[in-house]
C-alpha positions, 0 to 999 in steps of 0.5 A: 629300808637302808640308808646308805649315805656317801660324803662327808655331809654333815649328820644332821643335815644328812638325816634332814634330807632323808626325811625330806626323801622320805615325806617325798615317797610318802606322797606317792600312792600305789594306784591300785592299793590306798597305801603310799609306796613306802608304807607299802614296803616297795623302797628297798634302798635309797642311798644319797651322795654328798652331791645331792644325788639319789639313788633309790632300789625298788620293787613293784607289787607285781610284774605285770603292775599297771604302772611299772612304767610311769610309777618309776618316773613319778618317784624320780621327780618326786625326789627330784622335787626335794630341794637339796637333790640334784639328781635321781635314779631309780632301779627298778629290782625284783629280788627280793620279790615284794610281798605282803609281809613287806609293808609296814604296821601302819599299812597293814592296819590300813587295809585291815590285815591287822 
C-alpha cells in the first residue's frame, strides 16, 4: 500500500493518523474470505490531506463480489469513524486486477497457501 500525504501536518501526527486508518480498515472483513481487507491486499492507496480528508483506491476480489456495493460504504464510514478524518472517498479500480499474490504473509498463512 502507498501513503501519499499533502500538507504540512506535522510527521508524526501524519503517521498517527495513518495508523489509526489503517487499525480502521483492519476491522473490515471480506464477507466471503476470514481475512480483513488490508491483509487481503484490496487497499491500493490511501492518500490523506492536512485537512483531514481521505481518499482511498481499492479493488474487490472479483467484479461480480456479493458486496461490490455495501463494502465501499462500509470502508468510508469506517475511515469516517477515525477521529482526526473529516471526510472520506473511496474509488473503487480494477486496474490492477486483484489476485492472490496480493495479500500479505499474515493472510496467506491464515488461509493455509503458506
Amino acid at each position: 500500500m502507498i501513503v501519499s500525504k499533502e500538507g504540512n501536518m506535522d510527521k508524526s501526527a501524519m503517521k498517527a493518523l495513518e495508523n489509526e486508518i489503517i487499525a480502521a480498515l483492519k476491522e473490515i472483513y471480506d464477507p466471503e474470505i476470514p481475512v480483513d481487507i488490508f491483509e487481503l491486499g484490496l487497499i491500493y492507496e490511501v492518500k490523506i490531506k492536512e485537512t483531514g480528508f481521505v481518499e482511498v483506491d481499492m479493488t474487490l476480489t472479483s467484479p461480480n463480489c456479493p458486496v461490490a456495493e455495501s463494502l465501499p460504504v462500509d470502508v468510508k464510514n469506517k475511515i469516517e469513524s477515525v477521529e482526526a478524518v473529516t471526510e472520506a472517498k473511496v474509488n473503487i479500480v480494477f486496474d490492477p486486477p486483484w489476485d492472490k499474490d496480493m495479500m500479505s504473509e499474515e493472510a496467506m498463512l491464515e488461509l493455509g497457501f503458506l
